[in-house]
VOKOL-745236 format. One record per residue (C-alpha): z, x, y; residue in one letter. Coordinates in steps of 0.2 Angstrom, whole numbers, plus 5000, padded with zeros to 4 digits. Layout:
% residues N
ZXYa;...
END
This chain:
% residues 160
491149985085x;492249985071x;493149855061x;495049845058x;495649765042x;497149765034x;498349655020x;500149645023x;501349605010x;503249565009x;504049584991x;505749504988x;506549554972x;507749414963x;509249464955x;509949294951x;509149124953x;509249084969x;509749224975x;508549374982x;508849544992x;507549655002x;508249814993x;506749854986x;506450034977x;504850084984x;504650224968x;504950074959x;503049964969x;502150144968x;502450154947x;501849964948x;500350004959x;499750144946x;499950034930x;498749924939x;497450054942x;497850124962x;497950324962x;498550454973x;497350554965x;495950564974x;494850714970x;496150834966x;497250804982x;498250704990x;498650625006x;500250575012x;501650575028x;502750725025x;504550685026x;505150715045x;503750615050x;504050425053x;503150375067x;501850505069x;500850445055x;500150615053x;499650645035x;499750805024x;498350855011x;498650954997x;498350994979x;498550834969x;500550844959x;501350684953x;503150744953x;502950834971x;502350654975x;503550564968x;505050674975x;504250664994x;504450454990x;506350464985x;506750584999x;505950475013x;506750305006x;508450395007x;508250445024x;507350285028x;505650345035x;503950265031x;503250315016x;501150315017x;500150355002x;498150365002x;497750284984x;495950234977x;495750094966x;495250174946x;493650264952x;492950204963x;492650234981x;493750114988x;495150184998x;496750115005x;498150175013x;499750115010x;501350095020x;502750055012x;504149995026x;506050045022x;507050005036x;508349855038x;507349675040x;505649785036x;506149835019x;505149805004x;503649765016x;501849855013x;500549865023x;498649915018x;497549995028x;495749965024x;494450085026x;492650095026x;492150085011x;493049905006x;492049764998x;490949655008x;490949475005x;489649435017x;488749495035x;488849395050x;487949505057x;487249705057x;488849745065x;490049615057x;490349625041x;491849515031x;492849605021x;492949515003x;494949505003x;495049424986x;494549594978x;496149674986x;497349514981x;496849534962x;497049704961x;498849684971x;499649534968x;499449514948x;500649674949x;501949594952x;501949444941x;502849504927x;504349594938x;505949534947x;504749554960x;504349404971x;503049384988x;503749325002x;502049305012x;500449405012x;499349405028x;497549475031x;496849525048x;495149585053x;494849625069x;493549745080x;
END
């Protein structure tokens, strides 16, 4: 039986004091995402949702290129689909796939899948083990501390 984990984050971004919008340019949390150490990159390829697909969730492989990239991110934000990206953290083997939201009340929304191979806090037992979440949070959340960037609200589930 598998386990089912996931983080999901809502970024605001504050123009004005006071005053916040859910605009949020999600070329603009990728570059943030990369400073910080997460990579597309992951053994010469990448894995993404091709643009036409917004609710298939049926990812492409292919030779790792950052500007291919990059341009399959703007062209999906401008038609409004979901963006997923499969990124590792530096390199390691810690994978997570990344869904950036980009319609109306969802914008500026991300959710991270988990997989496999995430840090373990601790085992309840030989088939349940807890993922450490604070390992994610550090490696997320400082990101956005020196942007117009603000979290709404971050949520963790783990389920089997």
């Amino acid at each position: 039986m598998s386990i089912n984990a996931s983080i999901d984050i809502k970024l605001v971004k504050y123009r004005q004091l006071g005053k916040s919008e859910y605009d949020i340019p999600v070329v603009e949390i990728f570059k943030i995402l990369l400073s910080l150490g997460w990579n597309p990159n992951i053994n010469g390829s990448m894995s993404f949702f091709p643009i036409g697909d917004d609710h298939d969730y049926d990812c492409t492989d292919r030779d790792f290129n950052y500007e291919y990239l990059l341009g399959i991110i703007e062209k999906k934000e401008k038609l409004k689909e979901t963006i997923g990206i499969s990124m590792r953290w530096k390199e390691t083997d810690i994978t997570v796939f990344f869904f950036f939201y980009t319609k109306d009340r969802l914008d500026g929304q991300i959710l991270l899948s988990l997989d496999a191979s995430r840090p373990i806090l601790f085992e309840l037992s030989e088939w349940h083990r807890v993922t450490d979440v604070n390992w994610f949070l550090m490696r997320l959340l400082p990101a956005f501390k020196e942007t117009d960037f603000s979290i709404e609200y971050f949520n963790y589930s783990e389920y089997k």
